[in-house]
N, CA and C atoms of all chains as a GROMACS GRO file, in nm:
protein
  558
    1UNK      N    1  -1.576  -3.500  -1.335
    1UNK     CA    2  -1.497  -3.525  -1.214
    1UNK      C    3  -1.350  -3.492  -1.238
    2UNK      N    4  -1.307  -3.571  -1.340
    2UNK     CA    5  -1.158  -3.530  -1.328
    2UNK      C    6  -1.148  -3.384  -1.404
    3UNK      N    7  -1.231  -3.366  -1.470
    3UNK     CA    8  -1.226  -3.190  -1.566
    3UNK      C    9  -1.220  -3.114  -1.446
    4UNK      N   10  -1.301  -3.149  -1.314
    4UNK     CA   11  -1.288  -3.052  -1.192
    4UNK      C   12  -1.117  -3.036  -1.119
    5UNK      N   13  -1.070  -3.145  -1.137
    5UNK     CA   14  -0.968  -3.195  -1.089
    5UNK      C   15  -0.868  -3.111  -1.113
    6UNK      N   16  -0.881  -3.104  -1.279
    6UNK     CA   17  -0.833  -3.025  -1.386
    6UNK      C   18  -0.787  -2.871  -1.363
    7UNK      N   19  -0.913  -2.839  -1.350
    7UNK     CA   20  -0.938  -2.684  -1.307
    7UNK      C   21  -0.869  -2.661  -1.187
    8UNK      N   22  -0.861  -2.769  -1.070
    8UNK     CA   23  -0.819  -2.712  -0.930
    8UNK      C   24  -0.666  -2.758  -0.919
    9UNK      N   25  -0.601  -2.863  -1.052
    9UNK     CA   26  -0.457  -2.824  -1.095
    9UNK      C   27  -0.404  -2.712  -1.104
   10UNK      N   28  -0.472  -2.643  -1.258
   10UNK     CA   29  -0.472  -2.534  -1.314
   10UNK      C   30  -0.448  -2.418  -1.238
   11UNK      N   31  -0.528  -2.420  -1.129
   11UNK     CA   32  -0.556  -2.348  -1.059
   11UNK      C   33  -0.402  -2.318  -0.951
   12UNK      N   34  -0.406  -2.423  -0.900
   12UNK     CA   35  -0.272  -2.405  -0.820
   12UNK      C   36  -0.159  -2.393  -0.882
   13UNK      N   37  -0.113  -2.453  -0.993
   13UNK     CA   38  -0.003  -2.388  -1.084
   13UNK      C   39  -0.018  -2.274  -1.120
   14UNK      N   40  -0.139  -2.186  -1.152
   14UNK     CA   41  -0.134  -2.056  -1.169
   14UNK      C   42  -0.075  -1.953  -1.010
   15UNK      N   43  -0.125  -1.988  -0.925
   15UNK     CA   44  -0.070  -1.940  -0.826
   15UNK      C   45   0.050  -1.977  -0.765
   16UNK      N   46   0.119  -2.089  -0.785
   16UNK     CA   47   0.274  -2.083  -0.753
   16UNK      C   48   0.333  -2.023  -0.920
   17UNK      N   49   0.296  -2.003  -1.015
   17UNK     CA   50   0.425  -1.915  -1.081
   17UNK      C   51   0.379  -1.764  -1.048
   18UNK      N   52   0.210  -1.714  -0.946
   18UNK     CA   53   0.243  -1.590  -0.979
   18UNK      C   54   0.266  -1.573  -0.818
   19UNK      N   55   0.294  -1.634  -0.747
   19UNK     CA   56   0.359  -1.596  -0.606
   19UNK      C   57   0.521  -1.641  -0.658
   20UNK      N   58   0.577  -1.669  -0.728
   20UNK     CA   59   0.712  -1.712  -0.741
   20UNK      C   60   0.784  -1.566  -0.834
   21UNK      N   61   0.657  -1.530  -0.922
   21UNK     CA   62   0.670  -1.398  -0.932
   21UNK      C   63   0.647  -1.261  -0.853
   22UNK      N   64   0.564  -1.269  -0.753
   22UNK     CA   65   0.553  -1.171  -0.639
   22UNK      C   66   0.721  -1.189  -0.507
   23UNK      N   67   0.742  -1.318  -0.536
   23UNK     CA   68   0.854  -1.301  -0.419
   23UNK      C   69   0.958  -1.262  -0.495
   24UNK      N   70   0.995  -1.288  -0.608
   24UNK     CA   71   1.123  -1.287  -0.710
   24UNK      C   72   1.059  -1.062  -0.633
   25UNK      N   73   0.980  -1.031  -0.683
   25UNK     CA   74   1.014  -0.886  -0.688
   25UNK      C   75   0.993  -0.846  -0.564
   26UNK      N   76   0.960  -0.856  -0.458
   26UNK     CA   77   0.953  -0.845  -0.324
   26UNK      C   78   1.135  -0.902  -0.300
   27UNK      N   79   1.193  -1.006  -0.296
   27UNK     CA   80   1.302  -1.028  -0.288
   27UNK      C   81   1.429  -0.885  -0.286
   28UNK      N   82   1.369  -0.908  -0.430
   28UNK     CA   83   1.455  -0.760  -0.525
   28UNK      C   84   1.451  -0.637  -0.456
   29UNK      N   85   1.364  -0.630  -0.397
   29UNK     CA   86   1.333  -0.475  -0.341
   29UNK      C   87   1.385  -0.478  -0.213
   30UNK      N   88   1.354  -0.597  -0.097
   30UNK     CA   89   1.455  -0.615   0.016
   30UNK      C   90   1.558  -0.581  -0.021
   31UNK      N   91   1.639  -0.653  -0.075
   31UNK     CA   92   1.790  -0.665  -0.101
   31UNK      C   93   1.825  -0.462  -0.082
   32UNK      N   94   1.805  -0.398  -0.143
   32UNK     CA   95   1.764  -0.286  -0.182
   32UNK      C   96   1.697  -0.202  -0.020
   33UNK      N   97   1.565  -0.195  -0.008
   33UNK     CA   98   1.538  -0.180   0.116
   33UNK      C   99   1.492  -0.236   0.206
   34UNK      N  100   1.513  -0.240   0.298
   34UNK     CA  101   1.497  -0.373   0.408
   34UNK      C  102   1.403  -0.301   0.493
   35UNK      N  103   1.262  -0.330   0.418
   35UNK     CA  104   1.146  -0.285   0.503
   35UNK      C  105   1.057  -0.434   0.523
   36UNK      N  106   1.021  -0.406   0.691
   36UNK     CA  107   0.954  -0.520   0.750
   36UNK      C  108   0.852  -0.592   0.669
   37UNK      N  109   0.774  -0.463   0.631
   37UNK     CA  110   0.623  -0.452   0.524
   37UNK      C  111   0.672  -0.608   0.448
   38UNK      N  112   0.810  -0.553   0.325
   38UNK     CA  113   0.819  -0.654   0.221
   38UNK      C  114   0.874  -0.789   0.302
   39UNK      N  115   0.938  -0.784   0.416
   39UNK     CA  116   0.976  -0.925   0.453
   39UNK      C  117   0.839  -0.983   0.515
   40UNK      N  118   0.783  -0.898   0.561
   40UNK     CA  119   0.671  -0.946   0.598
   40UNK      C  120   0.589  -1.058   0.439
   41UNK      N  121   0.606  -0.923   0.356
   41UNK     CA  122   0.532  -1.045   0.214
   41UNK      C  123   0.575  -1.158   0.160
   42UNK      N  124   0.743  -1.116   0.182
   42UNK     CA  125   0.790  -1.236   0.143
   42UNK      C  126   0.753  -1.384   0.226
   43UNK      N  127   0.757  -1.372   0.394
   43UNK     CA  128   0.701  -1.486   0.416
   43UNK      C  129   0.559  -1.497   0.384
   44UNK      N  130   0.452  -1.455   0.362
   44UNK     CA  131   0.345  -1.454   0.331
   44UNK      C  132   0.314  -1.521   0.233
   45UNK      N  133   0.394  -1.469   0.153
   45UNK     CA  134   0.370  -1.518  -0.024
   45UNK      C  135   0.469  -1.671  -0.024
   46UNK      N  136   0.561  -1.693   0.048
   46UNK     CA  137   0.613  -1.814   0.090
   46UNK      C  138   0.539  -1.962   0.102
   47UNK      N  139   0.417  -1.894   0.234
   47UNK     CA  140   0.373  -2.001   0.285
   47UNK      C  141   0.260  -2.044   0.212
   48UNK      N  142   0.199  -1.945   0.155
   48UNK     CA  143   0.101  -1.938   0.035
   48UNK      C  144   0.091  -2.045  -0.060
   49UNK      N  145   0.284  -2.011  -0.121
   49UNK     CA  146   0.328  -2.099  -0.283
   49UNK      C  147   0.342  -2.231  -0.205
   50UNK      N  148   0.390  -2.225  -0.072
   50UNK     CA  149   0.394  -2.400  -0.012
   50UNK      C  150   0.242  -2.507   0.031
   51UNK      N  151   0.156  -2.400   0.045
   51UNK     CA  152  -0.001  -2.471   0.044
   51UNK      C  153   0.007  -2.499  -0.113
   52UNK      N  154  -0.007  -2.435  -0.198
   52UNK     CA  155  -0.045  -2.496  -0.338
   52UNK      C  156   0.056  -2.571  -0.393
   53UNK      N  157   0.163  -2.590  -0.363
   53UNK     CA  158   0.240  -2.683  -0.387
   53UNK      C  159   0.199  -2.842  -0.327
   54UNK      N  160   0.131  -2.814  -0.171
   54UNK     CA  161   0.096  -2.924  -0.147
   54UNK      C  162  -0.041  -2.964  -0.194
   55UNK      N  163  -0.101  -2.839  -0.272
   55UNK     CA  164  -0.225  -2.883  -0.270
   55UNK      C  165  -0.218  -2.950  -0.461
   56UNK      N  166  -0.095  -2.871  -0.522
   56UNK     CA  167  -0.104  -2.959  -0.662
   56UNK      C  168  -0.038  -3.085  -0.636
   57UNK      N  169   0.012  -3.115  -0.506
   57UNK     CA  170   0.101  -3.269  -0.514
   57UNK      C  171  -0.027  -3.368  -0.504
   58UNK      N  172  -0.159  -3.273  -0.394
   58UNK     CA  173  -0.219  -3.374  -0.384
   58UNK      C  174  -0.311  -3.461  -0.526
   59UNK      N  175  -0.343  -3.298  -0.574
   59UNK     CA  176  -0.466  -3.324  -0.670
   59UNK      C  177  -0.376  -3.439  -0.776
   60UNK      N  178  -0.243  -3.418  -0.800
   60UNK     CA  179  -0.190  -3.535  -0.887
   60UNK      C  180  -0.174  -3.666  -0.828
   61UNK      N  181  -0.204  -3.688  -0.688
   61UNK     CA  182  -0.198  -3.783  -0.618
   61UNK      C  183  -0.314  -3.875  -0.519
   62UNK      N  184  -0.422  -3.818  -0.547
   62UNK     CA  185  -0.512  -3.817  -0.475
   62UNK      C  186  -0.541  -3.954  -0.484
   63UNK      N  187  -0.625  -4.028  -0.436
   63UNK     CA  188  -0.612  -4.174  -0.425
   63UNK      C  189  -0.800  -4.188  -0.523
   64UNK      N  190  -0.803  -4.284  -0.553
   64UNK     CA  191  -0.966  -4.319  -0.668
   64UNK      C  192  -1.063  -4.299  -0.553
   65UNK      N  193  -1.158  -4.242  -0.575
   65UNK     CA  194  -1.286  -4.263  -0.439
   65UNK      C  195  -1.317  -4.138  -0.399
   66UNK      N  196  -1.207  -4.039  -0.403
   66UNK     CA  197  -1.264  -3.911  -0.324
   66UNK      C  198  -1.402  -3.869  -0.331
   67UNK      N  199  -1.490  -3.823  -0.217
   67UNK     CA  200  -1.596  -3.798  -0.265
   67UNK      C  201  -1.605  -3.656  -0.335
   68UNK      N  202  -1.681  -3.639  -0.462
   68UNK     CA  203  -1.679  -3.533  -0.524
   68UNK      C  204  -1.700  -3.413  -0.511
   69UNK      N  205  -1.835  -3.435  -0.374
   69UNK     CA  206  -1.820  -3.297  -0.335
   69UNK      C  207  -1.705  -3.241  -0.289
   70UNK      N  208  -1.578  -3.341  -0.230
   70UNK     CA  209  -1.476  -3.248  -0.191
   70UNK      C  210  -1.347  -3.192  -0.279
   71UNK      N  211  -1.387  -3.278  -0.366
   71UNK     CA  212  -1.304  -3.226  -0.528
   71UNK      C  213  -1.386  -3.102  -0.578
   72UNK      N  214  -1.475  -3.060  -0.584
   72UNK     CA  215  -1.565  -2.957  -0.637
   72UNK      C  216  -1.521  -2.870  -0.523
   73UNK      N  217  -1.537  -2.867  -0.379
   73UNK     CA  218  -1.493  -2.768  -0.277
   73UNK      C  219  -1.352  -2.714  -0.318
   74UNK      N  220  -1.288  -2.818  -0.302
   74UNK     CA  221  -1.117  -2.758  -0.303
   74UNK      C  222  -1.118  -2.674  -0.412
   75UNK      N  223  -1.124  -2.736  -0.542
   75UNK     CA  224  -1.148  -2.670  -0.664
   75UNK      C  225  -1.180  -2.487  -0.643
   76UNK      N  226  -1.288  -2.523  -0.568
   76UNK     CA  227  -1.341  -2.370  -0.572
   76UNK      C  228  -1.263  -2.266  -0.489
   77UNK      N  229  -1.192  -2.375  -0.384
   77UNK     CA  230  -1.096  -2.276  -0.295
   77UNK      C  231  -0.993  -2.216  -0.373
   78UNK      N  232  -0.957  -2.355  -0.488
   78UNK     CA  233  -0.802  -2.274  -0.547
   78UNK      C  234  -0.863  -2.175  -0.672
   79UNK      N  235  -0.936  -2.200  -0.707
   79UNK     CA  236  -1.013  -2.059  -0.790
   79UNK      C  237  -0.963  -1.927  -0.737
   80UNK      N  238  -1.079  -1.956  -0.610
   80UNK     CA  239  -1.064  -1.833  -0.523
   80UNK      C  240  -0.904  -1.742  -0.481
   81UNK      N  241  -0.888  -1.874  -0.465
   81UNK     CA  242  -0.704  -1.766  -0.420
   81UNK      C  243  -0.632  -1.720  -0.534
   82UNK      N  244  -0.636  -1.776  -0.700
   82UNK     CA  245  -0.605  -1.752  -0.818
   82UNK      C  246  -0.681  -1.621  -0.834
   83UNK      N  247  -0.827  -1.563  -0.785
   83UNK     CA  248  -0.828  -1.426  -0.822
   83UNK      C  249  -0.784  -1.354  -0.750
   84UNK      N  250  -0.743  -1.394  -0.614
   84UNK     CA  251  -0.676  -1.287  -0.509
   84UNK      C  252  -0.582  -1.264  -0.492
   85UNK      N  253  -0.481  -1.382  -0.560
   85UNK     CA  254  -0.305  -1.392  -0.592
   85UNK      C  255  -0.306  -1.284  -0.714
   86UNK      N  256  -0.409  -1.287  -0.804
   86UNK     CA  257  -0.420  -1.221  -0.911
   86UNK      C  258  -0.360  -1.059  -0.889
   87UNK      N  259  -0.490  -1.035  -0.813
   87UNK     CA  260  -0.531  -0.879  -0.789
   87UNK      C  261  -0.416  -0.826  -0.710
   88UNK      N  262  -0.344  -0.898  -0.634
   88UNK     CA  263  -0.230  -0.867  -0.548
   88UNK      C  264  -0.090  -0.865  -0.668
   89UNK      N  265  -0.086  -0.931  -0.736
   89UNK     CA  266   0.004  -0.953  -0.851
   89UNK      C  267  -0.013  -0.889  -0.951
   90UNK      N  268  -0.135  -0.780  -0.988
   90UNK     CA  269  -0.179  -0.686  -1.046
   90UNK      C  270  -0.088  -0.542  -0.968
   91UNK      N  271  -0.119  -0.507  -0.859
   91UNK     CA  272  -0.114  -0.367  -0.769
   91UNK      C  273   0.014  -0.377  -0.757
   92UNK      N  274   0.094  -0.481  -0.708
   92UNK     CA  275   0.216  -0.468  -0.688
   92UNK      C  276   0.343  -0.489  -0.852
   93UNK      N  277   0.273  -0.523  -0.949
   93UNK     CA  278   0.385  -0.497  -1.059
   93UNK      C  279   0.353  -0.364  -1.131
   94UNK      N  280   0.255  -0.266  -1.101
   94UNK     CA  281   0.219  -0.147  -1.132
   94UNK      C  282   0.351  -0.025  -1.085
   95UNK      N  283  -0.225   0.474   0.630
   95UNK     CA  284  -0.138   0.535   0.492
   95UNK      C  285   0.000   0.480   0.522
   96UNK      N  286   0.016   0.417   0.681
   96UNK     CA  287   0.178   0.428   0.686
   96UNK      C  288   0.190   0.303   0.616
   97UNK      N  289   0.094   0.189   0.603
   97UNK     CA  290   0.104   0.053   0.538
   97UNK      C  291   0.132   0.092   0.367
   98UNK      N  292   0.052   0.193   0.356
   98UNK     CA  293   0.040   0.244   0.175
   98UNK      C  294   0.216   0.285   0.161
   99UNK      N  295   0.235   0.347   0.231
   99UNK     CA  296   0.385   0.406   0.188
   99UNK      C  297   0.459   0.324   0.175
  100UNK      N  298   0.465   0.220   0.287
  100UNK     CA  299   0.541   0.100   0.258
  100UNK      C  300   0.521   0.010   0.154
  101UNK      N  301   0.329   0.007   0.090
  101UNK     CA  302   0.386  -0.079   0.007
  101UNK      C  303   0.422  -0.011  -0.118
  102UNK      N  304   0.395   0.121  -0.162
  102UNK     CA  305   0.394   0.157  -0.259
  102UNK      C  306   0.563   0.222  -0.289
  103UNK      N  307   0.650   0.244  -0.202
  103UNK     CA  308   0.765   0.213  -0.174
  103UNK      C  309   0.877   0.124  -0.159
  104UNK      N  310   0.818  -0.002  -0.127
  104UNK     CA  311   0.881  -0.096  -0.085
  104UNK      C  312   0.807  -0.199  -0.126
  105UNK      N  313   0.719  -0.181  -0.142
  105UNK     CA  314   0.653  -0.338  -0.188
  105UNK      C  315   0.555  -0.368  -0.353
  106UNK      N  316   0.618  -0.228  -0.388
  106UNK     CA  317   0.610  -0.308  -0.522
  106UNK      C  318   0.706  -0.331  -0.666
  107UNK      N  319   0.694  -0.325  -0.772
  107UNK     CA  320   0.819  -0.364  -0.859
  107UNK      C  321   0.907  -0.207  -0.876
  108UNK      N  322   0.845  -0.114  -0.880
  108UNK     CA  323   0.908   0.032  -0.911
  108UNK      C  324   0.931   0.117  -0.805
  109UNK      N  325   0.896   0.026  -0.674
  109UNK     CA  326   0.880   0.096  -0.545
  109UNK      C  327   1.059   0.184  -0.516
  110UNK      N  328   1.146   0.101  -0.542
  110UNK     CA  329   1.307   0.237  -0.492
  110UNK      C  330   1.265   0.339  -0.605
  111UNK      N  331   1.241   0.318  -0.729
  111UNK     CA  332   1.283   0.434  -0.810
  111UNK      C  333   1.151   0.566  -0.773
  112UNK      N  334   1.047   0.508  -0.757
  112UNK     CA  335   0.946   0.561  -0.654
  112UNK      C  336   0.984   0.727  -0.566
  113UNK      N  337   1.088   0.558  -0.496
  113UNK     CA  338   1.107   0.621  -0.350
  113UNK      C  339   1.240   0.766  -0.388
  114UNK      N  340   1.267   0.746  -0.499
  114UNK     CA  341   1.411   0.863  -0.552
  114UNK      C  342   1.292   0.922  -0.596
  115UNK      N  343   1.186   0.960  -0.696
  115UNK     CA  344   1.119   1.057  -0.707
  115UNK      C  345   1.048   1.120  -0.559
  116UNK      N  346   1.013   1.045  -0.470
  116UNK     CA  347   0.979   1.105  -0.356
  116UNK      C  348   1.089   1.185  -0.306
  117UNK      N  349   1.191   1.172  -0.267
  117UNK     CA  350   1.262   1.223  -0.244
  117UNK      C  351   1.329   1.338  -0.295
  118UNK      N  352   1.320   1.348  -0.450
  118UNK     CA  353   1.372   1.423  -0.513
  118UNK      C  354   1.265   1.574  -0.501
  119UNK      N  355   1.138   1.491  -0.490
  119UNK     CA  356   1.032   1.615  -0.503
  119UNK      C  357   0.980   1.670  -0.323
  120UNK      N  358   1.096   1.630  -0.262
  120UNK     CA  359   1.085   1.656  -0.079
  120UNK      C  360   1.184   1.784  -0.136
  121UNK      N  361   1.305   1.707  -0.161
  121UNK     CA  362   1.432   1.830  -0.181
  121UNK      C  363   1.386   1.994  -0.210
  122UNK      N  364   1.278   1.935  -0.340
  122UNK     CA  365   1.238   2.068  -0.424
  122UNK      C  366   1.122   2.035  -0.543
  123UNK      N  367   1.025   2.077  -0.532
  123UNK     CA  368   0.901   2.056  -0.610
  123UNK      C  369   0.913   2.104  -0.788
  124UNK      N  370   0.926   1.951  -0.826
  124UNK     CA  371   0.934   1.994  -0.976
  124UNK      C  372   0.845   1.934  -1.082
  125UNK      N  373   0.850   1.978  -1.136
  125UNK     CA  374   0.761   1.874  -1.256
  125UNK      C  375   0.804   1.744  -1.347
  126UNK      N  376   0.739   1.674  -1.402
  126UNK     CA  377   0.779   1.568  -1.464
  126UNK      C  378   0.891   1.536  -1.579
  127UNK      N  379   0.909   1.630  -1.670
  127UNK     CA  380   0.991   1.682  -1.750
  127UNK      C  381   1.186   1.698  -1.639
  128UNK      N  382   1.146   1.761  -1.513
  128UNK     CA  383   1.266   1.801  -1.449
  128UNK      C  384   1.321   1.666  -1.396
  129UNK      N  385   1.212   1.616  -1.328
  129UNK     CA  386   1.229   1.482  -1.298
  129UNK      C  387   1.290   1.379  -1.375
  130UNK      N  388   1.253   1.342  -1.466
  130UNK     CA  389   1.340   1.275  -1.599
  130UNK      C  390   1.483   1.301  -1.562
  131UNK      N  391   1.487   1.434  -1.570
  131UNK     CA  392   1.602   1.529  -1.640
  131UNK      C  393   1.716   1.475  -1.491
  132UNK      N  394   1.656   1.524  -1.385
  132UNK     CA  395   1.717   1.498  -1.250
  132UNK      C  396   1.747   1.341  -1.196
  133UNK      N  397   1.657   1.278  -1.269
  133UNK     CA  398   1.692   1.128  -1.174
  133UNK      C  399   1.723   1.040  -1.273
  134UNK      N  400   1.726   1.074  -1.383
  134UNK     CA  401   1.786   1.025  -1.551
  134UNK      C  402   1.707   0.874  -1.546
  135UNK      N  403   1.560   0.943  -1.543
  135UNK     CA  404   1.490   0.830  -1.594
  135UNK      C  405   1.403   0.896  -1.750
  136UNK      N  406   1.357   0.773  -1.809
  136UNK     CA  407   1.246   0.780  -1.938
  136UNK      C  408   1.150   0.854  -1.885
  137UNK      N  409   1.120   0.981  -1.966
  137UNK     CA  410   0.987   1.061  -1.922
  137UNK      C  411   0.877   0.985  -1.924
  138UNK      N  412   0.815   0.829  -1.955
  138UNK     CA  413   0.740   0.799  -1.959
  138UNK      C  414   0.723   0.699  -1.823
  139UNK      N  415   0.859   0.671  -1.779
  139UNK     CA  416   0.855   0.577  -1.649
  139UNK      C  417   0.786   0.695  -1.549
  140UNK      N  418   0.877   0.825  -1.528
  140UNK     CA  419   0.847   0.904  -1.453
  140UNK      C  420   0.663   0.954  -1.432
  141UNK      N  421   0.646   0.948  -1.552
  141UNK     CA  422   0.503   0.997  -1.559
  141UNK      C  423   0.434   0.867  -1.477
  142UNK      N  424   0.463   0.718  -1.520
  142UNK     CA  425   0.410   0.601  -1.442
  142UNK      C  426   0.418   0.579  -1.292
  143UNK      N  427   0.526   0.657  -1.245
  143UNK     CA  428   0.559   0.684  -1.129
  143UNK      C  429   0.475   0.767  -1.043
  144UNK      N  430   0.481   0.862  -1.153
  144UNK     CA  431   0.412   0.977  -1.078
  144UNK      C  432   0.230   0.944  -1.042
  145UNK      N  433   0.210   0.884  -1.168
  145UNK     CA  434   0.067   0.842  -1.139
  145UNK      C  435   0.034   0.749  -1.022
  146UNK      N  436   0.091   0.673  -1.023
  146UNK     CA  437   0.095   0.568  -0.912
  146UNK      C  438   0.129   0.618  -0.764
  147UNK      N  439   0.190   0.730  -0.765
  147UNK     CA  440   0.253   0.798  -0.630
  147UNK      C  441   0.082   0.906  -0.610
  148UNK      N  442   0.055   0.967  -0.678
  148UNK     CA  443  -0.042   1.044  -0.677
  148UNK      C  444  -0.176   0.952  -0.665
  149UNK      N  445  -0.164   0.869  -0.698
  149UNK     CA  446  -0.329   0.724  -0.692
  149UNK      C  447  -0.290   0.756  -0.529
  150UNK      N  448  -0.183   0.701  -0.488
  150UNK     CA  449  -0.180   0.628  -0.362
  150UNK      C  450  -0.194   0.740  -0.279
  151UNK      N  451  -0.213   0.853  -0.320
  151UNK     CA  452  -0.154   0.991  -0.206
  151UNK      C  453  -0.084   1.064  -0.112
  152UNK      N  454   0.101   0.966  -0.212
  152UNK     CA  455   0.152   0.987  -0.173
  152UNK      C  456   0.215   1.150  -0.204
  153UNK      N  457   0.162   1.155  -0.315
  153UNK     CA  458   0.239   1.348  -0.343
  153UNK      C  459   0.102   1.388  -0.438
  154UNK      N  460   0.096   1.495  -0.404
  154UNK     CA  461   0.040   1.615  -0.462
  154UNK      C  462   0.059   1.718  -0.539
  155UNK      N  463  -0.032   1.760  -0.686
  155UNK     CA  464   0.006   1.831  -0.818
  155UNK      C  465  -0.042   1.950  -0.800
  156UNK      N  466   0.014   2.069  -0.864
  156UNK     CA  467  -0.004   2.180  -0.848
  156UNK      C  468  -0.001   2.260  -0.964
  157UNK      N  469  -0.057   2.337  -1.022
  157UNK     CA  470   0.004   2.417  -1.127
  157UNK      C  471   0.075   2.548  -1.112
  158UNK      N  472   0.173   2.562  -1.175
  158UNK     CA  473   0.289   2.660  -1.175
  158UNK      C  474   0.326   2.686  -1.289
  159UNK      N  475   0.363   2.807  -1.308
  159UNK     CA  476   0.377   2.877  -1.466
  159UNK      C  477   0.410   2.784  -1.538
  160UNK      N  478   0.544   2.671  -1.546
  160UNK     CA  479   0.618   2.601  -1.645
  160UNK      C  480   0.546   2.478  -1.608
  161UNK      N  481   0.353   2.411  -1.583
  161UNK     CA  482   0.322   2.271  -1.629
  161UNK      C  483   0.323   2.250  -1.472
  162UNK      N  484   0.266   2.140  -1.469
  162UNK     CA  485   0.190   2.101  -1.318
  162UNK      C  486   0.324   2.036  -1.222
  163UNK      N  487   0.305   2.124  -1.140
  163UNK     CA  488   0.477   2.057  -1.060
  163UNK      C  489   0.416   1.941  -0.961
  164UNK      N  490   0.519   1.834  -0.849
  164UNK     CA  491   0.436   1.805  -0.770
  164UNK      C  492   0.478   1.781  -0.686
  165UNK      N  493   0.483   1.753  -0.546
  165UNK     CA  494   0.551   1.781  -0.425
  165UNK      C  495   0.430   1.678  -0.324
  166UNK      N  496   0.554   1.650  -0.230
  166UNK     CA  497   0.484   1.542  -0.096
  166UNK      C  498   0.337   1.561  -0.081
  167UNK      N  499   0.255   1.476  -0.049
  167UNK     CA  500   0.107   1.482   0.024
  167UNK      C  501   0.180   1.555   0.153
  168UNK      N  502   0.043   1.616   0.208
  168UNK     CA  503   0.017   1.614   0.346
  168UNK      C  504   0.049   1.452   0.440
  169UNK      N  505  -0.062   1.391   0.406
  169UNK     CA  506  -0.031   1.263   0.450
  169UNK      C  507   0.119   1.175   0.447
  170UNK      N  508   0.198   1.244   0.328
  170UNK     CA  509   0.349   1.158   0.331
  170UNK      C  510   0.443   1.240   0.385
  171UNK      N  511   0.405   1.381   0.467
  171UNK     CA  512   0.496   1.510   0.557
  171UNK      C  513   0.459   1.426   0.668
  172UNK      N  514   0.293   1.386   0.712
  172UNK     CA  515   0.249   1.346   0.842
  172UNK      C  516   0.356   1.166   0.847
  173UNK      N  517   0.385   1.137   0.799
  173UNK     CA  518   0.464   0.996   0.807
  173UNK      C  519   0.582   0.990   0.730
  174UNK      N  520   0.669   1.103   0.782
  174UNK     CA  521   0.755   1.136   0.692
  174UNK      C  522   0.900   1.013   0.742
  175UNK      N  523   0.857   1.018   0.844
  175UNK     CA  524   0.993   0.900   0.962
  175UNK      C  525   0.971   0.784   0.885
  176UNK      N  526   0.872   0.754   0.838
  176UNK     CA  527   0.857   0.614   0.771
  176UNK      C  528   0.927   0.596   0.637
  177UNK      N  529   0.913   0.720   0.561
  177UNK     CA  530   0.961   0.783   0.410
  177UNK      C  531   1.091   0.735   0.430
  178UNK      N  532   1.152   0.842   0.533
  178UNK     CA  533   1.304   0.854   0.589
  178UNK      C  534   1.383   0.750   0.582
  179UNK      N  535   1.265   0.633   0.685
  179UNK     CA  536   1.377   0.484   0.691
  179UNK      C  537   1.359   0.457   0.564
  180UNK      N  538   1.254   0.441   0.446
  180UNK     CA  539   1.285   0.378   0.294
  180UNK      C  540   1.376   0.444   0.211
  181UNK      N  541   1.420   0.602   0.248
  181UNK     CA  542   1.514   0.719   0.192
  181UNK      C  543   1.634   0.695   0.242
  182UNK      N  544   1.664   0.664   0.344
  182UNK     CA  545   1.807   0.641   0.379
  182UNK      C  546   1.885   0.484   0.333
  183UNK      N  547   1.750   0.432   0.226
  183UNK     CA  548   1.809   0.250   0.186
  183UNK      C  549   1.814   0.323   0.032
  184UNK      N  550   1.782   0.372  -0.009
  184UNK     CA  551   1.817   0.435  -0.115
  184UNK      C  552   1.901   0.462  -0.180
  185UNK      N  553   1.972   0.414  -0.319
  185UNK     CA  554   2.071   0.509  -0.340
  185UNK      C  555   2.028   0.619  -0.425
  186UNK      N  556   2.181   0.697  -0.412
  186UNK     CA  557   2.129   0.857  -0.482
  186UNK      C  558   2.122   0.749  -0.624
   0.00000   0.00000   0.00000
């Protein structure tokens, strides 16, 4: 239970330092050229790092009782966005 | 493609210096070696450049007596207004 917990920490700290790294260079490149595309990412990747921010406040906060299946769900959601923050954080530092 | 130009221009970490090899090879179609030479980058960035511009389809290689030169896609002449606005944020 809490090893799941664990993982869906893990999970969301991996994706706010690599969206904190996608906006840091999206930032950089506005400044530079001011195309919609990247402001467009920048809020994107914004609102993104602010879900997993709320979602690691919760998992450190979560109250005793949750039922497990919904610790095992979330878990799997922040997986999921950790390989897709990934692959996006792959193409764009190329 | 007009989303590709933008991001591969603008939305990713090498996207301005990119956008000066695009430009440089609109001016006049050269090869990788000239390129270096012209936009006073590391022949090895340029080559990274170039690969990544050519994945995306944004320019096209050719061979010519002195080594494979390479010059705009079709597709980045057909959306060239889009190029333009990321070319005119550019510096030389």
């Amino acid at each position: 239970m809490s090893l799941v917990l664990d993982v869906a920490r893990i999970a969301a700290a991996i994706n706010i330092v690599l969206l904190g790294g996608l906006i840091a260079i999206w930032v950089q490149t506005y400044r530079e050229i001011r195309a919609p595309m990247t402001l467009g990412s920048i809020v994107f990747a914004t609102f993104l790092l602010a879900e997993n921010a709320v979602a690691l406040y919760f998992y450190f906060n979560a109250p005793a009782g949750m039922p497990p299946l919904a610790v095992d769900v979330m878990a799997v959601l922040q997986v999921l966005e950790v390989v897709g923050i990934a692959a996006l954080s792959y193409v764009t530092w190329k | 493609m007009d989303t590709v130009l933008w991001q591969t221009l603008a939305g990713t970490r090498g996207g301005p210096n990119r956008a000066r090899v695009l430009r440089a090879l609109d001016d006049q179609p050269r090869n990788a070696n000239q390129l270096a030479e012209d936009l006073d980058l590391a022949y090895n960035t340029i080559r990274h450049h170039l690969e990544v511009l050519e994945e995306n389809g944004v320019i096209t290689s050719s061979d010519a007596s002195y080594g494979v030169i390479y010059l705009p896609s079709e597709r980045a002449q057909n959306h060239w207004d889009t190029v333009e606005q990321i070319l005119t944020q550019v510096d030389d």
